[in-house]
C-alpha positions in Angstrom: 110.5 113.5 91.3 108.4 112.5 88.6 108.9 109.0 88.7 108.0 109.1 92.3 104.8 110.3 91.6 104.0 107.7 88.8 104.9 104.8 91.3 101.8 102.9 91.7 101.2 100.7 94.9 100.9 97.3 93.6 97.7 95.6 94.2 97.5 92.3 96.6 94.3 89.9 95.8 94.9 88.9 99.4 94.4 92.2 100.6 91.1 93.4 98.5 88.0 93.1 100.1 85.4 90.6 98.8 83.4 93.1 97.2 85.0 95.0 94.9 84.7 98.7 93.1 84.0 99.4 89.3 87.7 101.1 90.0 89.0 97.9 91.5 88.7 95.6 89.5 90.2 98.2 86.3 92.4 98.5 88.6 93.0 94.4 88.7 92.3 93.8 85.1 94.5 96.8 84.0 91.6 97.6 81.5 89.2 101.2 81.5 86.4 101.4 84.1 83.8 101.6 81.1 85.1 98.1 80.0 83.9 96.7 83.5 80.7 98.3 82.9 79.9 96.8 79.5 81.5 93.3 81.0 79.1 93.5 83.5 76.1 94.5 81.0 77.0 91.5 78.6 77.1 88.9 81.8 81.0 88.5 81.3 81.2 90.0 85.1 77.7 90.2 87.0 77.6 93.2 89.2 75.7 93.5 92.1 73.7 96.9 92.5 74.0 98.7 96.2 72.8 101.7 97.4 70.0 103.8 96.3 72.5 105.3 93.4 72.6 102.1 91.9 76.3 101.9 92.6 78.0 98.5 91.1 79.7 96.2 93.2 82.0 92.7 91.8 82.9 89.7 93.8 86.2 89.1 94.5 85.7 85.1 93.2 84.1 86.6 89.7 87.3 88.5 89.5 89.9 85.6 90.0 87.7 83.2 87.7 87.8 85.6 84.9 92.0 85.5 85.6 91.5 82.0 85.9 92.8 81.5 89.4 90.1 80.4 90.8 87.0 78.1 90.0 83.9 79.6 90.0 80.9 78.5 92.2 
């Protein structure tokens, strides 16, 4: 029973949207939310503010060139 509970659903690159979550992209990178944060603070990962909250949003395309799949633009 326990195991079933730590089964995580495994992520798809297809599947996630174009902009991504501070969570999302952990998620992605398997590293700690607050990493993200100072990535995107140090210009390793540029986030893009929404909202009135300041909320932080990645591209999908920042993500995959940082794994290297992908060229960035």
């Amino acid at each position: 029973m326990l195991s079933e509970i730590k089964k995580k659903k495994r992520l798809k690159l297809a599947d996630l949207p174009d902009l991504l979550t501070v969570r999302e992209v952990a998620d992605v990178l398997r590293v700690s939310p607050l990493t993200i944060k100072r990535w995107g603070k140090r210009g390793k990962l540029p986030a893009i503010r929404i909202n009135s909250r300041g909320d932080r949003r990645y591209k999908k395309e920042a993500v995959l060139w940082l794994l290297g799949m992908q060229a960035k633009e």
